[in-house]
C-alpha positions in Angstrom: 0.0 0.0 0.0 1.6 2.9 -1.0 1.1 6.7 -2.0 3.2 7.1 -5.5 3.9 10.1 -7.8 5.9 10.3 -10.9 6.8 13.5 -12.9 7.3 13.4 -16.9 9.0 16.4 -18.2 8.2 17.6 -21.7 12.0 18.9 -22.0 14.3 16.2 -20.6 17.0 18.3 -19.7 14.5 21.0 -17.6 13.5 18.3 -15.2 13.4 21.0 -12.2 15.3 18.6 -9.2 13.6 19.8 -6.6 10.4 19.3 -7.8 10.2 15.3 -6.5 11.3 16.3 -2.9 8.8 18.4 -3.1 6.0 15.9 -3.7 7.8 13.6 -1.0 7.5 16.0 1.7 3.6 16.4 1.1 3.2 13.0 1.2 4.3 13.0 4.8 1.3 13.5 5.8 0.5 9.7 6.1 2.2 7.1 7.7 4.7 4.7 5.8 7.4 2.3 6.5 9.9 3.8 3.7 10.2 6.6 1.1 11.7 6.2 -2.0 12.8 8.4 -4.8 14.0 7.8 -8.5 14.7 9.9 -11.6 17.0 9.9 -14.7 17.0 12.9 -17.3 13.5 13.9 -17.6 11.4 11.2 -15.5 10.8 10.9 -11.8 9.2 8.8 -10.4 8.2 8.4 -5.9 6.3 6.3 -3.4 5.9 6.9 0.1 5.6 3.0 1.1 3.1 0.9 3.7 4.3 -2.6 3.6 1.4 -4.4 3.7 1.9 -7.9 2.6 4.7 -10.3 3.7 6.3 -10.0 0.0 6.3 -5.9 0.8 8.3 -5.8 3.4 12.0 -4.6 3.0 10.6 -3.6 -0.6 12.3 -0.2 -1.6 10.0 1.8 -4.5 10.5 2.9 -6.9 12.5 -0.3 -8.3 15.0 0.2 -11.0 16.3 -2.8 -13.4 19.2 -1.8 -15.4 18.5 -4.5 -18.0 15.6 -4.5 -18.7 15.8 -0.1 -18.5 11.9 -0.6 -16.7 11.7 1.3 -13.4 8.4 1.0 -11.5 6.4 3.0 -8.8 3.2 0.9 -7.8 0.3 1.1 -4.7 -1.1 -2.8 -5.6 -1.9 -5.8 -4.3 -2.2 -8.5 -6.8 -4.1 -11.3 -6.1 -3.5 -13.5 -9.3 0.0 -14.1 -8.0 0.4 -18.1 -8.6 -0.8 -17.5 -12.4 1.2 -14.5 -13.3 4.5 -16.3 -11.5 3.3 -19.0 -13.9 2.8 -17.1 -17.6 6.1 -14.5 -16.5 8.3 -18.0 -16.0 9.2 -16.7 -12.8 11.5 -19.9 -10.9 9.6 -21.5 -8.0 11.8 -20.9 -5.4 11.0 -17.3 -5.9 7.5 -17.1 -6.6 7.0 -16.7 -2.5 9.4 -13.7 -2.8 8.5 -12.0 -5.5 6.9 -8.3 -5.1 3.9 -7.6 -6.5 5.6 -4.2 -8.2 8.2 -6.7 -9.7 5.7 -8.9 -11.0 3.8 -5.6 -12.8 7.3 -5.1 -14.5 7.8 -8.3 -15.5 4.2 -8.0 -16.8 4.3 -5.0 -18.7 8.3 -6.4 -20.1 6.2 -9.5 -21.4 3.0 -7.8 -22.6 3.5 -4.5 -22.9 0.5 -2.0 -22.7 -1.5 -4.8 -22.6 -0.4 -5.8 -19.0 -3.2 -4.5 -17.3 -5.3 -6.9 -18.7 -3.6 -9.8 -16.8 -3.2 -8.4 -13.4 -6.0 -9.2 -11.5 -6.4 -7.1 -7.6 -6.1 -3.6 -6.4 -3.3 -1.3 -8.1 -2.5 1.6 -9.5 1.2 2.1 -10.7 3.7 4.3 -13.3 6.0 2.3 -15.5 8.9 4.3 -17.0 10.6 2.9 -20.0 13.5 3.5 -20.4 13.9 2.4 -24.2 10.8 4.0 -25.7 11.4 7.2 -23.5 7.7 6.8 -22.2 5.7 6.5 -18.9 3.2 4.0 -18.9 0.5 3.9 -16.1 -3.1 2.2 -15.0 -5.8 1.4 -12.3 -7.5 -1.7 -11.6 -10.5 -2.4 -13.6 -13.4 -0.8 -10.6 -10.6 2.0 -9.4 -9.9 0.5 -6.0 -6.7 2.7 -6.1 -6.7 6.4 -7.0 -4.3 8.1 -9.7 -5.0 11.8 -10.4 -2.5 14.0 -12.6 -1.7 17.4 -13.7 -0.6 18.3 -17.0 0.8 21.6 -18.6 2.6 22.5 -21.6 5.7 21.5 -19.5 4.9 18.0 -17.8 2.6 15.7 -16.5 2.8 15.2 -12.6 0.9 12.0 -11.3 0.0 11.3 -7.6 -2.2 8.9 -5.3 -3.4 12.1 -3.6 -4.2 15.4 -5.1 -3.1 17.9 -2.7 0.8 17.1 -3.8 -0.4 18.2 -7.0 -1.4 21.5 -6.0 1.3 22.5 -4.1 3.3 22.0 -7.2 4.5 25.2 -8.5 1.8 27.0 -10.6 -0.6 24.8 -9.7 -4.5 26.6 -10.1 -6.6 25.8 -7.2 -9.6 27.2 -9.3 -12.7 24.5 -9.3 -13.9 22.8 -11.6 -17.6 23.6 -12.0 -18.5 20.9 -14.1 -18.1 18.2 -11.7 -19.5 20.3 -9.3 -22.9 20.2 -11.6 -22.7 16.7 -11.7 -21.8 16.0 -7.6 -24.8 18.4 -7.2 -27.1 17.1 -9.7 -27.1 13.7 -9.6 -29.0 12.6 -7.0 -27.4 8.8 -5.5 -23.8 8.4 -4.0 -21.7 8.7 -7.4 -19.6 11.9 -7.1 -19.5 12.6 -10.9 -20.3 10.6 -14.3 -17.5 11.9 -16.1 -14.5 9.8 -14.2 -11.2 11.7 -15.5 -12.4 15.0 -13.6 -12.0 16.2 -10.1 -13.3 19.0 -7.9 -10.6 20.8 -9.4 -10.0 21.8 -12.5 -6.1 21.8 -12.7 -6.3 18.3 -11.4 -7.7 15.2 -13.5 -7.5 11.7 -12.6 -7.0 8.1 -14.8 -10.8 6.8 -14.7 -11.3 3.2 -13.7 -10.2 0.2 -16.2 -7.8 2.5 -18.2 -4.1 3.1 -19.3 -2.1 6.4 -19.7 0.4 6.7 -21.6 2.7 9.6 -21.8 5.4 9.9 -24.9 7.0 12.3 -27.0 5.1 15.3 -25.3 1.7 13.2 -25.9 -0.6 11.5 -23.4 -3.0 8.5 -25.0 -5.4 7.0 -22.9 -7.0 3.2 -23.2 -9.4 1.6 -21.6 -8.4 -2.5 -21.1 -11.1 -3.6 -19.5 -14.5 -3.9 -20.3 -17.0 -5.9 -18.7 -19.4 -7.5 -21.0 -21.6 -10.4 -20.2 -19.7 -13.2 -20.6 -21.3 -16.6 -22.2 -23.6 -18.1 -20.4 -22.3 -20.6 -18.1 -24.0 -24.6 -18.4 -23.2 -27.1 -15.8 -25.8 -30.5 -14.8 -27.2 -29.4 -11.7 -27.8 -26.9 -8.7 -25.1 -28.6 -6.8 -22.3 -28.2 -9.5 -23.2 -24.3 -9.4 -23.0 -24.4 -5.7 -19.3 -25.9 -5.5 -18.2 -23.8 -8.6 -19.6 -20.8 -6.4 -17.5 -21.8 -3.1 -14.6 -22.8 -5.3 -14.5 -19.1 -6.9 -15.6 -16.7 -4.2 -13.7 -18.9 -1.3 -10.3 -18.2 -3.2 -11.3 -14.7 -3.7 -11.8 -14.3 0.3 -8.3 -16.4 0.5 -6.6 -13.7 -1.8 -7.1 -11.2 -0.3 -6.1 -11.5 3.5 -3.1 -11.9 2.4 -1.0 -9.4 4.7 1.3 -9.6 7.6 -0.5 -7.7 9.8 -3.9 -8.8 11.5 -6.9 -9.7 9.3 -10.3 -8.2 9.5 -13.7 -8.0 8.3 -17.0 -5.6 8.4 -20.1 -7.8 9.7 -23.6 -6.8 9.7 -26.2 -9.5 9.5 -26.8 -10.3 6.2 -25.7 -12.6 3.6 -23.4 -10.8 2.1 -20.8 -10.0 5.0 -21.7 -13.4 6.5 -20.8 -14.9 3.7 -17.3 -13.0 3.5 -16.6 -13.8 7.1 -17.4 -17.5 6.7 -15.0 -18.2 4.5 -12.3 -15.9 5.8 -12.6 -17.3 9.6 -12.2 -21.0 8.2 -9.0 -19.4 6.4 -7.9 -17.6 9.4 -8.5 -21.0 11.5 -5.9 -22.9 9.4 -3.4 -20.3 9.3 -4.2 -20.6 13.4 -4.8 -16.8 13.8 -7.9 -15.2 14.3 -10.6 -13.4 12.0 -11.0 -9.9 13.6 -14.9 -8.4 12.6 -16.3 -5.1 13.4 -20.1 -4.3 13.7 -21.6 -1.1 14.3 -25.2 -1.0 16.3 -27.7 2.5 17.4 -26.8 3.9 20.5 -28.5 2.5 23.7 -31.0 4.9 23.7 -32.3 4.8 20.3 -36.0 4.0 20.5 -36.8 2.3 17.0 -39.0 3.7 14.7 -41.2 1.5 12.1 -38.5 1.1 9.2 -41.4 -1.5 7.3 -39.0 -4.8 6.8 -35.5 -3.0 7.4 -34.1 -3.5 10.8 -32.0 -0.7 13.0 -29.9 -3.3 15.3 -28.5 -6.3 13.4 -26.9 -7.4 16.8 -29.4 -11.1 16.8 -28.5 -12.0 13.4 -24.6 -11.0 13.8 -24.1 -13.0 17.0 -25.7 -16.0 15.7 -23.1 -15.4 12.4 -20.2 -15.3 14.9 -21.5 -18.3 17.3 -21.8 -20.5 13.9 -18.6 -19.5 12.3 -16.9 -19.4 14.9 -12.7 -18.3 15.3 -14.2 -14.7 15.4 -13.0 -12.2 17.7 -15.8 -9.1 16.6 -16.1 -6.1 18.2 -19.5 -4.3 18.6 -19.3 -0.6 18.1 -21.8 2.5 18.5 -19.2 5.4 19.0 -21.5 7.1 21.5 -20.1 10.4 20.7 -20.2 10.8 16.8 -22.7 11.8 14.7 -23.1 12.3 10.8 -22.1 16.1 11.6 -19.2 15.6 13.9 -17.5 14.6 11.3 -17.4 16.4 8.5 -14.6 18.2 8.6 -12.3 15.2 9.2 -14.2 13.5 6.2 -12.9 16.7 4.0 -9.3 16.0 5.1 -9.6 12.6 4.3 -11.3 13.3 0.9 -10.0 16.5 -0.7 -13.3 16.8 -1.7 -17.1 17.1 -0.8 -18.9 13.7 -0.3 -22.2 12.7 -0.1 -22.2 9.4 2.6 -22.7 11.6 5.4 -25.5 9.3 7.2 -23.0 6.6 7.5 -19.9 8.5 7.5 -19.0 8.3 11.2 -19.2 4.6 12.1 -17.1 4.1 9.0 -14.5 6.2 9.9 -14.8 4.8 13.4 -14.5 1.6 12.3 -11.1 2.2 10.7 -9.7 4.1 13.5 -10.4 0.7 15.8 -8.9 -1.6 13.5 -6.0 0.7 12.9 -6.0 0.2 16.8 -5.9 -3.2 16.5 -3.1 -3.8 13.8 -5.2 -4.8 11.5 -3.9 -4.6 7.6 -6.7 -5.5 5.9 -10.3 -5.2 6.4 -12.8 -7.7 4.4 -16.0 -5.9 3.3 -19.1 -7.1 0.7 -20.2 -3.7 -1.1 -20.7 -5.0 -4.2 -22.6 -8.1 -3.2 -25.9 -7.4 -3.9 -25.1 -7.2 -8.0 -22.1 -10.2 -7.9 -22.6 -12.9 -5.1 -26.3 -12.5 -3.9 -28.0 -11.1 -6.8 -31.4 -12.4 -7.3 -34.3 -10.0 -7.5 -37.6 -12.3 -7.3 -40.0 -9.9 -8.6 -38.2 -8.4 -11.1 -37.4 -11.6 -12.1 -40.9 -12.1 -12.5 -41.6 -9.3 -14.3 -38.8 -10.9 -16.8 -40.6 -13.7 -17.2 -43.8 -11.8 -18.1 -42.0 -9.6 -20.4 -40.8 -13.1 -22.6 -43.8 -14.7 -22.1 -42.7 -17.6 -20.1 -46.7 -18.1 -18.5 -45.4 -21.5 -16.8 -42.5 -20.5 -15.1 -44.1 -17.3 -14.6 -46.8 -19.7 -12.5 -44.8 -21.6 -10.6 -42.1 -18.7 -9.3 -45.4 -16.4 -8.2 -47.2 -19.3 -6.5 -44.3 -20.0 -4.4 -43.2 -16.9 -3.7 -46.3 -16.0 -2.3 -46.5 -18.9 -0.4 -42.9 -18.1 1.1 -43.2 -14.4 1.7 -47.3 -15.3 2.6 -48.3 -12.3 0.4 -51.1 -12.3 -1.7 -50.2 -13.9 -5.3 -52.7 -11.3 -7.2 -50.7 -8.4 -5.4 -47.3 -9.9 -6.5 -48.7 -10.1 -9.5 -49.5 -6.9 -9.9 -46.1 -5.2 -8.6 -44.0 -7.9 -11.2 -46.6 -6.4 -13.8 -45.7 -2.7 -12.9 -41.8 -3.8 -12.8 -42.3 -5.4 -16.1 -44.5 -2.6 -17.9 -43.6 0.8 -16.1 -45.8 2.8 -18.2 -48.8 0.8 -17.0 -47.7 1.6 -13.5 -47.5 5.1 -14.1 -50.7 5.7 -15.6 -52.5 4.2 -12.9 -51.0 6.4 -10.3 -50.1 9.4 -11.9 -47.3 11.4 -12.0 -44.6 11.3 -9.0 -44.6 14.3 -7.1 -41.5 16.3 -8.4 -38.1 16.2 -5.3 -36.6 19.0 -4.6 -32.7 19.2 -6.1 -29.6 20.6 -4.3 -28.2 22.1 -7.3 -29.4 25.8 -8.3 -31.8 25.4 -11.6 -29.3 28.8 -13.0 -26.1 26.8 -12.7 -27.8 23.5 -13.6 -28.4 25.1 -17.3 -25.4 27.3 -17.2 -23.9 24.1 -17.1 -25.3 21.9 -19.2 -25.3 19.3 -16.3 -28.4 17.3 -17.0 -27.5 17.0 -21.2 -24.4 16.4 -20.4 -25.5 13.5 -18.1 -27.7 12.7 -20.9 -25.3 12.3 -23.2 -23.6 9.8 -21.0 -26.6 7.4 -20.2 -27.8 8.8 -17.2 -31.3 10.5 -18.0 -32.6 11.4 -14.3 -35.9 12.3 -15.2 -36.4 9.2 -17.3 -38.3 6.4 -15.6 -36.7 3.6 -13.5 -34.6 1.4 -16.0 -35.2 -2.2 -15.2 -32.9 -3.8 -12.7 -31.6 -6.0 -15.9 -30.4 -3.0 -17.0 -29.1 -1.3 -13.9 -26.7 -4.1 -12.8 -25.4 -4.1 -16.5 -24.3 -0.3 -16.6 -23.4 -1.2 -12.8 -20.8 -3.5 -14.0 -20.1 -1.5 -17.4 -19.7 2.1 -16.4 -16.5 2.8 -14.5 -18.0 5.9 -12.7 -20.2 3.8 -10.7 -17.4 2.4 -8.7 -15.5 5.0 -8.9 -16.1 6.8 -5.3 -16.1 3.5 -3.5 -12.2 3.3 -4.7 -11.6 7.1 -3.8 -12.9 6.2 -0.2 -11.0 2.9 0.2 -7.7 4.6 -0.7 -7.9 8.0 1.2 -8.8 5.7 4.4 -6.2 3.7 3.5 -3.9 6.1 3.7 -4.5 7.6 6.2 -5.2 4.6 8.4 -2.9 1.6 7.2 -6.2 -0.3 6.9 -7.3 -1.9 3.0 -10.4 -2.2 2.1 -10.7 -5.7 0.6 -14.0 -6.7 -1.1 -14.3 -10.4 -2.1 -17.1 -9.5 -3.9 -15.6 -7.5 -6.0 -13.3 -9.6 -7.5 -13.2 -9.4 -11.4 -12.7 -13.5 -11.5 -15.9 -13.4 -8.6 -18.0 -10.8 -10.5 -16.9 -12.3 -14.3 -18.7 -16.0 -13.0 -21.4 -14.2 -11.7 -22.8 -12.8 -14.8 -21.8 -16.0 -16.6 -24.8 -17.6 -14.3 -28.0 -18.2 -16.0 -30.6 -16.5 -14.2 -32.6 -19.2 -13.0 -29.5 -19.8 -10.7 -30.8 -16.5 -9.1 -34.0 -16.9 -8.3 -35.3 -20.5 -8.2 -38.9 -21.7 -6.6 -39.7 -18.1 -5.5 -36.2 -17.9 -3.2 -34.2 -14.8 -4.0 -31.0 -14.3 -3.8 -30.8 -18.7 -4.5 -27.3 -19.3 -5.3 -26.0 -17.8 -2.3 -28.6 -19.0 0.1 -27.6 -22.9 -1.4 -24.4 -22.5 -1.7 -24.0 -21.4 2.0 -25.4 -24.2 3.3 -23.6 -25.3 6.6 -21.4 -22.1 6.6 -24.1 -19.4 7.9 -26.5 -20.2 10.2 -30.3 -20.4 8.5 -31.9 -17.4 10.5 -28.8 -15.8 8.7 -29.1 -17.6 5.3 -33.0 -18.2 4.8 -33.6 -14.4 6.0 -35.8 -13.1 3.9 -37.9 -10.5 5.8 -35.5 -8.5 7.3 -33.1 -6.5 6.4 -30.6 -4.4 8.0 -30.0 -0.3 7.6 -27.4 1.6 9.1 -27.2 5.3 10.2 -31.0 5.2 11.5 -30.2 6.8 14.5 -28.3 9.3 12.8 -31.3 12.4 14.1 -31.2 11.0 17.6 -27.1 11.4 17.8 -27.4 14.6 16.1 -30.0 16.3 18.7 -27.2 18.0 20.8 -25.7 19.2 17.6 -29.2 20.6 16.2 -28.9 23.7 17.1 -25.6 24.2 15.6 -26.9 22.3 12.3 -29.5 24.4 11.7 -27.8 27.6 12.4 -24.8 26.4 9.7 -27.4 25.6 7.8 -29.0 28.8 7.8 -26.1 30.9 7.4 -25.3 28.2 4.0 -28.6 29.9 2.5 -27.5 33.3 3.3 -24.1 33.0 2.1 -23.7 34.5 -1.7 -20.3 31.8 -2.2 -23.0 29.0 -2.0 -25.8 30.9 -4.1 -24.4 30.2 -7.5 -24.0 26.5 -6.9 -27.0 25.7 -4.5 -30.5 25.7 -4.9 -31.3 28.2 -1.8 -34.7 28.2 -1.6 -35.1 24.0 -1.8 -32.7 23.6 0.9 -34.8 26.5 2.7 -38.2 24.3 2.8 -36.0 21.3 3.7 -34.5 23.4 6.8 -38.3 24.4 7.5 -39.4 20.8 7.2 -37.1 19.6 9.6 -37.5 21.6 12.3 -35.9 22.2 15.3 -36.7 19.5 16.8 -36.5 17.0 13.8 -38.2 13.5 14.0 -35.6 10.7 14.1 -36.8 9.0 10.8 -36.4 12.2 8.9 -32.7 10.8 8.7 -33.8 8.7 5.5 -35.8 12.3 3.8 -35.1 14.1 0.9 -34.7 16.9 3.2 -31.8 15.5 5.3 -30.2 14.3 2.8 -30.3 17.3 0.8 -29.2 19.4 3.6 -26.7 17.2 4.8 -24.9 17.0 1.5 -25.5 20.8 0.8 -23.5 21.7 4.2 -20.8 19.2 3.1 -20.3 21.0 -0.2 -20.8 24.2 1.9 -17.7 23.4 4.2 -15.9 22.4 1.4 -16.6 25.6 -0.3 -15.8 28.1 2.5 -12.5 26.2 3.1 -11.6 27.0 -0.5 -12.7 30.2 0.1 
């Protein structure tokens, strides 16, 4: 794990020498085992090193080899090891030795600017070669590593973090309004749709799944990895899908605990975190260490709040994971004195940029500060589970079926899910109907009250935000695409993913703690969408394959749940309450404040304030109107600092 940076120099022999120090020292900021620095006429390259696997430590970046005139900076962890050691010819005796930067060398020596391709795990690195006088750099295919550069009619700076970058010499800290249009405008967790910009507009960033090349004063860019759906896989029965499942995901979990520090793992009490920490405890239990997990539960005096079938304290359901798996040593958290507003203004150091997971934000960062605490080196998480490993929607699958006609099938997975669920079959009829023709659902009940937005309707058309969104697939005031079609820009579109990466590695940083996600796994997520979908949902069960496969490994009230499902942050208002008052006097001076009038849309956030209150029900954490506001005083902060 590693913060790098690299400079190319359009003039070779202006290569100003100070200029790589300089990135060094504001590196310094986070903690790392070594620093490293490495330049020949023209090129530079850095990394400000956290050894993080057994193979990392001792490792010196940037690494030079004379022959082969490659020198490499990298932030990876590979988890394809054994193959590439394999294809790269690499003697036995060393393949336990072998870095992981080494191995990207010995990669891009054999393959060229098609490496990428075969590397498999979380990196982003800079390749200089020395014969072709050009820097070669990428990210992993879902951007679990950052890489942002500056370029100017003199060089091209790269860097893990951006602030280095600004504190180059004439640097512009002016922002960049169009991803502010699209962080305002779009109205989910994704920062921006266009992945190569930042909040600033002197800073850009390599998107997810692509290359950069830099030679003879040009930069090309290529994206490597696409994620298509892949041909459908056939085996002869439920059970061969079931041990083709384990066989996959279990050596995806295996991969990636691989450090020399503690392991760890988030656990709420659903399938897909169980499912991570059952196979990573067994591992853990053979290696005869434990599996650290951490779980974050409402403060003792929460008094729930009807959430319909979501459920505020997962505690029942984690403790019966824990008892079953067993070789767990968890930790219950509720950090007694944080709230989604205590935070914000570590979030902004941590970020270098607004953010929008404010309701959650402070048992996530309290959860990294405890396993920092606890020497752990990696941290196990399922994010992505719900469109990989437990994907399965039952009525939408339903709703295929009506659309191709499939009246049989259609029969048999609505009687049984009924039966299961012990809802009314005409009613889940009639929802799978709705999902399958949304223009019938629509004209029955009318048109959806319009939300109120956070961006200002002046800036939204100064900026062309919503054609430009438009332009790149994301309509927001088209109707609800099918889910079919969801998971498959999901899984397609490398701005998705793309803030989940930015998060992982500016906690990383910070707290020598990697986010590792089984589930995210490109050899994981590539089997998944080989599945046929009747692997998915299978005599009304969603979610099947996982629930089979499973079997044994979580406990049923953990595996078979299927009418309860956890939420986090709901106590969010009821932690706030002390706060209030200053909330909603920040918040008021926000919509007086002329720096925040050209961006935000004042007299929304207004009725929002009003709605709230001063004395704010605790479920208005979930509203528009929180989350509107909250996100609005994020940017807000963000602003004045910049100010």
């Amino acid at each position: 794990m590693s913060a790098i940076a690299g400079i190319y120099t359009m003039q070779p022999h202006n290569l100003n020498p100070e200029l790589g120090p300089h990135l060094m020292r504001q590196l310094q900021r986070y903690p790392a085992d070594t620093s490293g620095l490495w330049q020949e006429e023209g090129i530079l390259l850095g990394c400000h090193n956290q050894w993080m696997t057994a193979e990392s430590r001792g490792e010196t970046l940037p690494f030079h080899d004379p022959q082969r005139q490659l020198a490499v900076t990298a932030d990876a962890i590979l988890d394809n090891r054994p193959e590439l050691c394999r294809e790269l010819n690499i003697p036995l005796p060393d393949h336990q030795a072998i870095t992981d930067s080494q191995l990207i060398l010995l990669a891009y020596d054999k393959w060229g600017e098609a490496a990428p391709a075969h590397l498999i795990g979380d990196f982003a690195f800079l390749i200089w070669d020395g014969k072709r006088r050009s820097l070669f750099g990428a990210r992993d295919f879902s951007g679990n590593r950052t890489l942002y550069f500056h370029r100017s009619a003199d060089l091209v700076a790269f860097c893990t973090a951006m602030h280095p970058l600004l504190h180059l010499p004439g640097v512009d800290h002016a922002l960049n309004e169009a991803w502010i249009a699209e962080f305002l405008a779009i109205p989910v967790r994704m920062d921006a749709a266009d992945c190569s910009s930042t909040v600033y507009r002197s800073i850009e960033q390599l998107p997810p799944s692509h290359s950069i090349t830099v030679e003879a004063g040009t930069i090309r860019f290529s994206r490597y990895c696409t994620l298509n759906t892949p041909p459908e896989l056939r085996l002869a029965s439920n059970g061969e899908y079931e041990e083709a499942f384990r066989e996959v995901f279990g050596r995806a979990v295996r991969d990636r605990l691989r450090t020399h520090h503690a392991a760890g793992a988030n656990l709420s009490g659903g399938l897909d975190s169980g499912s991570v920490v059952s196979f990573a405890a067994a591992e853990m239990r053979d290696r005869q260490k434990p599996l650290h997990t951490f779980s974050s539960y409402p403060l003792d005096s929460f008094t729930p709040y009807p959430l319909g079938n979501r459920v505020a304290d997962e505690r029942p359901y984690i403790e019966s994971t824990i008892r079953h798996v067993g070789n767990i040593e968890p930790s219950f958290l509720n950090f007694p004195d944080r709230s989604p507003y205590s935070d914000i203004d570590d979030w902004l150091d941590i970020m270098e940029m607004p953010y929008k997971f404010i309701e959650n934000s402070y048992w996530l960062k309290g959860i990294y500060e405890q396993a920092q605490a606890k020497g752990i080196g990696v941290i196990l998480s399922g994010q992505r589970g719900n469109w990989s490993i437990s994907w399965g929607p039952a009525l939408d699958y339903q709703a295929k079926l009506l659309r191709e006609f499939r009246w049989l099938s259609l029969y048999r997975e609505n009687r049984l899910y009924s039966r299961e669920m012990n809802a009314s079959r005409k009613k889940t009829l009639r929802t799978a109907l709705g999902k399958a023709f949304p223009v019938l659902g629509s004209r029955k009940t009318g048109a959806a009250e319009p939300q109120p937005e956070l961006i200002h309707p002046d800036f939204a058309r100064r900026s062309g935000v919503y054609e430009r969104l438009g332009a790149q697939g994301l309509d927001l005031s088209a109707g609800a695409s099918s889910i079919y079609e969801v998971r498959r820009r999901h899984f397609a579109e490398p701005h998705i993913w793309n803030v989940n990466g930015t998060v992982a590695t500016k906690l990383s940083l910070k707290y020598r703690v990697w986010d590792r996600d089984p589930t995210n796994d490109l050899r994981v997520i590539r089997f998944c969408l080989s599945v046929p979908e009747e692997q998915y949902v299978q005599n009304g069960m969603d979610r099947s394959l996982v629930r089979r496969a499973m079997a044994g490994r979580l406990p049923d009230d953990v595996r078979l749940n299927r009418k309860r499902r956890g939420v986090q942050g709901a106590d969010g208002i009821v932690r706030m309450l002390p706060q209030w008052p200053r909330f909603f006097a920040e918040a008021g001076e926000m919509l007086r404040d002329a720096r925040a009038a050209d961006y935000l849309n004042q007299p929304a956030l207004s009725a929002c304030l009003d709605k709230l209150g001063r004395e704010p029900a605790p479920q208005q954490i979930f509203s528009t109107e929180f989350r509107l506001l909250a996100r609005g005083l994020v940017f807000y902060r963000f602003l004045k600092r910049f100010s």
